[in-house]
N, C-alpha and C positions, 0 to 999 in steps of 0.2 A: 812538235811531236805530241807534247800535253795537250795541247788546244785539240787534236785531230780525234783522239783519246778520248775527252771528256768529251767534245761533238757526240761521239760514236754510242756513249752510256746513256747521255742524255735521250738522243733520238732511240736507243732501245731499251728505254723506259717510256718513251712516249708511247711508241710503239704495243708497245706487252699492256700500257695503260686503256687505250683502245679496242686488245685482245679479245676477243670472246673464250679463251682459255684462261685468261685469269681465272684466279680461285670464286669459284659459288655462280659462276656465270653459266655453265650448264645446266643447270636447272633453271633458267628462268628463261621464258620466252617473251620477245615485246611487244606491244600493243600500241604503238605509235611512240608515245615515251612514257608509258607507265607499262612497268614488268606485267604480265598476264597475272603471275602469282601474288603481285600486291591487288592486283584490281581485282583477283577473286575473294582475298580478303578483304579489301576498304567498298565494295557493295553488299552494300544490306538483303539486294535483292539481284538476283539472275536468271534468265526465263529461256525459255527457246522455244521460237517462232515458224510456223510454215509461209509458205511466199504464197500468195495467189497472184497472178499475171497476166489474167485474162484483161485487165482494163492497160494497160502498158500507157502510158510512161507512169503510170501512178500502180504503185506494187503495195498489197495488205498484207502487212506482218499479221498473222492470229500467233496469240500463245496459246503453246497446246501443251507445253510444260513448266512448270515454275521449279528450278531446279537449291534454288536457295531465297531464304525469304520469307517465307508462308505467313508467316509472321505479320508480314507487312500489308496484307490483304486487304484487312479491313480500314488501312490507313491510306492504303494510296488509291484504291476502287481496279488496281490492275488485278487480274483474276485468269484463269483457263478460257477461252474464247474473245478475249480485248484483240480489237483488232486497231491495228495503226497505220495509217495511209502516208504513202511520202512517194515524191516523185524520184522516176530511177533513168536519170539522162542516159542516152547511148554511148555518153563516154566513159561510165564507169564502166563500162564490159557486160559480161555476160548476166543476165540476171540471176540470183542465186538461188536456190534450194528452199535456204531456210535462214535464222541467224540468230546468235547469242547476245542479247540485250544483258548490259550489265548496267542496272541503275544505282544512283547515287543522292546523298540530299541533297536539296537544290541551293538550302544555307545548310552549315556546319550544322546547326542548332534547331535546324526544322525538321516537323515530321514530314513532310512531303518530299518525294523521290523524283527522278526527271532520269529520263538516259541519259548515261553518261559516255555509254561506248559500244558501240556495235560490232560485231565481227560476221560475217556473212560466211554461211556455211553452201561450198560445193562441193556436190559429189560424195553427202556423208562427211567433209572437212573439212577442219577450218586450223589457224594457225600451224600447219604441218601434222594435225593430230586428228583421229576421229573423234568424233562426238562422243563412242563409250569413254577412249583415251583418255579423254579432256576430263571427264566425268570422272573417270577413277583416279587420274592422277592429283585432281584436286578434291576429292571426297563426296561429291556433288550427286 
């Protein structure tokens, strides 16, 4: 009857461990496995990009806003109009919109930035949130 018992607290604590109702866990949304909200603080810089798609399989990120960072301008040569080519295979889906680049240093200890994370905006959204959404709820 003890064993059955202590099973039971164990497995719901594993459980509740897991939970997205633990405590501080509604506020933060994930981004593969870093929280959206750490990665809006540990990037220096954060931009957003429109899609061009006329060449397909290869899609041009332009930044048309630099939303945190400015700062970083004169250090990494990214700027308003940088555009960025990458290929977009038919298996990721749908081509997007637009998307939020959040870059990061590439050493701990260098001034140069590299993306670190992209989130692809459709339909005006991206992680369950609009772009204003996204914008005010992290200050941006």
């Amino acid at each position: 009857m003890k064993n059955k018992v202590i099973i039971k607290i164990v497995v719901g604590c594993v459980l509740l461990a897991g939970s997205p109702l633990r405590s501080g866990a509604s506020d933060v949304l994930y981004s593969g496995l870093t929280p959206l909200k750490e990665l809006v603080a540990e990037s220096p810089m954060i931009v957003y990009t429109s899609v061009d798609t006329n060449n397909l399989p290869t899609i041009h990120l332009t930044i048309t806003e630099i939303w945190k960072g400015t700062n970083e301008i004169s250090k990494t040569g990214v700027a308003v109009g940088t555009q960025i080519s990458q290929q977009w295979p038919a298996s990721d889906g749908p081509v997007p919109d637009g998307a939020v680049l959040f870059y990061q240093r590439a050493l701990p200890s260098s001034e140069s930035l590299r993306i670190g994370s992209e989130h692809y905006v459709r339909a005006g959204s991206f992680d369950d949130m609009t772009i204003q959404e996204f914008k005010t709820k992290f200050g941006l």
